[in-house]
C-alpha positions in Angstrom: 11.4 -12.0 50.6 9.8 -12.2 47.4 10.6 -9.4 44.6 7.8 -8.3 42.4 8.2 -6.3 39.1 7.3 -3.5 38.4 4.7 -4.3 36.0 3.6 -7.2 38.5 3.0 -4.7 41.1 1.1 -2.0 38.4 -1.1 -5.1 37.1 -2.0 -6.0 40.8 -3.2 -2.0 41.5 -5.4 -2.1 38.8 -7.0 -5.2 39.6 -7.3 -4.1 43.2 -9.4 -1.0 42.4 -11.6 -3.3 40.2 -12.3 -6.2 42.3 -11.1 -4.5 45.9 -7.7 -5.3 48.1 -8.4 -8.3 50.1 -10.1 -10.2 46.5 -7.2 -9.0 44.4 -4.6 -9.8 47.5 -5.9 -13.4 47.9 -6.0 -13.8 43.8 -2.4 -13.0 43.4 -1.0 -14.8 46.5 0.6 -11.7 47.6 0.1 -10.7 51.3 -2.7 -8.4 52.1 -0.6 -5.7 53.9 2.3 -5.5 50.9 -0.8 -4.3 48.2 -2.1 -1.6 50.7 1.6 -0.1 51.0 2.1 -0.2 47.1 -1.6 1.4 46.8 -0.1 4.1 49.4 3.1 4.5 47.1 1.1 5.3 44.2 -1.7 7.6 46.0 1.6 9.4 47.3 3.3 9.7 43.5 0.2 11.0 42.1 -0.1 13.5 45.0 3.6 14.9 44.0 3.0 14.5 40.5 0.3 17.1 40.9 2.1 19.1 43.3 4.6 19.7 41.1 2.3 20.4 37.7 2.4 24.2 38.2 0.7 24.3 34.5 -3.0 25.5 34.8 -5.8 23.2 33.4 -7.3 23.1 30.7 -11.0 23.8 29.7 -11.2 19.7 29.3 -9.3 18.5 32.8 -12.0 21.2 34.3 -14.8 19.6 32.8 -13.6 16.0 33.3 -13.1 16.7 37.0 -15.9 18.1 37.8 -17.7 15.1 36.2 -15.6 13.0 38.5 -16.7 14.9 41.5 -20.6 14.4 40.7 -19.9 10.9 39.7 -18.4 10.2 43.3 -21.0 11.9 44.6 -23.6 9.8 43.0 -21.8 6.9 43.9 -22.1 7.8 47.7 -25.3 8.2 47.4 -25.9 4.8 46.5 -23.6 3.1 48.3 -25.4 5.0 51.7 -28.8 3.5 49.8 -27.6 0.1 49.4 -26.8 -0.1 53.1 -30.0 0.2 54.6 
Protein backbone atom coordinates (compact mmCIF):
# COMPACT_ATOMS: atom_id res chain seq x y z
CA UNK A 1 0.00 0.00 0.00
CA UNK A 2 1.49 3.16 -1.02
CA UNK A 3 1.70 6.13 1.64
CA UNK A 4 1.23 9.67 0.34
CA UNK A 5 2.14 12.87 2.24
CA UNK A 6 0.30 15.14 3.27
CA UNK A 7 1.35 17.79 1.05
CA UNK A 8 1.26 15.06 -1.89
CA UNK A 9 -2.23 14.46 -1.25
CA UNK A 10 -3.10 18.62 -0.81
CA UNK A 11 -1.08 19.21 -4.19
CA UNK A 12 -3.15 16.34 -5.90
CA UNK A 13 -6.72 18.16 -4.67
CA UNK A 14 -5.78 21.19 -6.12
CA UNK A 15 -4.81 19.92 -9.31
CA UNK A 16 -8.01 17.80 -9.40
CA UNK A 17 -10.40 20.80 -9.10
CA UNK A 18 -8.34 22.48 -11.95
CA UNK A 19 -8.00 19.79 -14.51
CA UNK A 20 -10.87 17.28 -13.03
CA UNK A 21 -10.45 13.65 -11.08
CA UNK A 22 -9.87 11.11 -13.61
CA UNK A 23 -7.03 13.72 -15.63
CA UNK A 24 -5.44 14.66 -12.33
CA UNK A 25 -5.74 10.71 -11.16
CA UNK A 26 -4.06 9.38 -14.35
CA UNK A 27 -1.38 12.40 -14.12
CA UNK A 28 -0.25 11.40 -10.74
CA UNK A 29 -0.37 7.62 -11.07
CA UNK A 30 -2.50 7.41 -8.13
CA UNK A 31 -5.74 5.30 -8.41
CA UNK A 32 -8.88 6.91 -9.40
CA UNK A 33 -11.02 5.83 -6.37
CA UNK A 34 -8.11 6.92 -3.52
CA UNK A 35 -8.45 10.86 -4.97
CA UNK A 36 -12.32 10.83 -4.71
CA UNK A 37 -12.06 9.55 -0.97
CA UNK A 38 -9.39 12.23 -0.14
CA UNK A 39 -11.67 14.89 -2.06
CA UNK A 40 -14.59 13.42 0.30
CA UNK A 41 -12.13 13.91 3.43
CA UNK A 42 -11.64 17.46 2.65
CA UNK A 43 -15.45 18.30 1.59
CA UNK A 44 -16.15 16.65 5.10
CA UNK A 45 -13.30 18.89 7.14
CA UNK A 46 -14.48 22.03 5.59
CA UNK A 47 -18.13 21.08 6.43
CA UNK A 48 -17.00 20.79 10.35
CA UNK A 49 -14.80 23.54 10.15
CA UNK A 50 -17.88 25.70 9.41
CA UNK A 51 -20.02 23.92 11.70
CA UNK A 52 -18.03 24.72 14.40
CA UNK A 53 -17.31 28.65 13.37
CA UNK A 54 -20.12 29.97 15.58
CA UNK A 55 -18.55 33.57 14.77
CA UNK A 56 -21.00 35.64 12.51
CA UNK A 57 -19.64 36.87 9.08
CA UNK A 58 -18.49 39.68 8.19
CA UNK A 59 -19.76 42.41 5.76
CA UNK A 60 -16.84 41.00 3.27
CA UNK A 61 -17.48 36.87 3.65
CA UNK A 62 -21.31 38.14 2.85
CA UNK A 63 -20.37 39.86 -0.19
CA UNK A 64 -17.83 37.31 -1.36
CA UNK A 65 -20.39 34.51 -1.03
CA UNK A 66 -22.95 35.90 -2.54
CA UNK A 67 -20.65 36.53 -5.56
CA UNK A 68 -19.81 32.83 -5.40
CA UNK A 69 -23.39 31.88 -5.53
CA UNK A 70 -24.07 34.06 -8.86
CA UNK A 71 -20.86 32.92 -10.21
CA UNK A 72 -22.07 29.23 -9.92
CA UNK A 73 -25.05 30.14 -11.10
CA UNK A 74 -23.60 31.65 -14.24
CA UNK A 75 -21.54 28.82 -14.67
CA UNK A 76 -24.59 26.45 -14.80
CA UNK A 77 -26.01 28.31 -17.15
CA UNK A 78 -23.31 27.68 -19.47
CA UNK A 79 -22.46 24.56 -18.86
CA UNK A 80 -26.53 23.66 -19.65
CA UNK A 81 -25.67 25.89 -23.00
CA UNK A 82 -22.66 24.17 -23.94
CA UNK A 83 -24.56 20.89 -23.93
CA UNK A 84 -26.92 21.33 -26.48
Amino acid sequence: MTQYTKEFREQAILLSDEIGVKKAAEQLGVVYSTLVDWRKRRSTMRKKKQNVSSEPLTEREKQLMKEIAELKDAMSFFVKDRRK
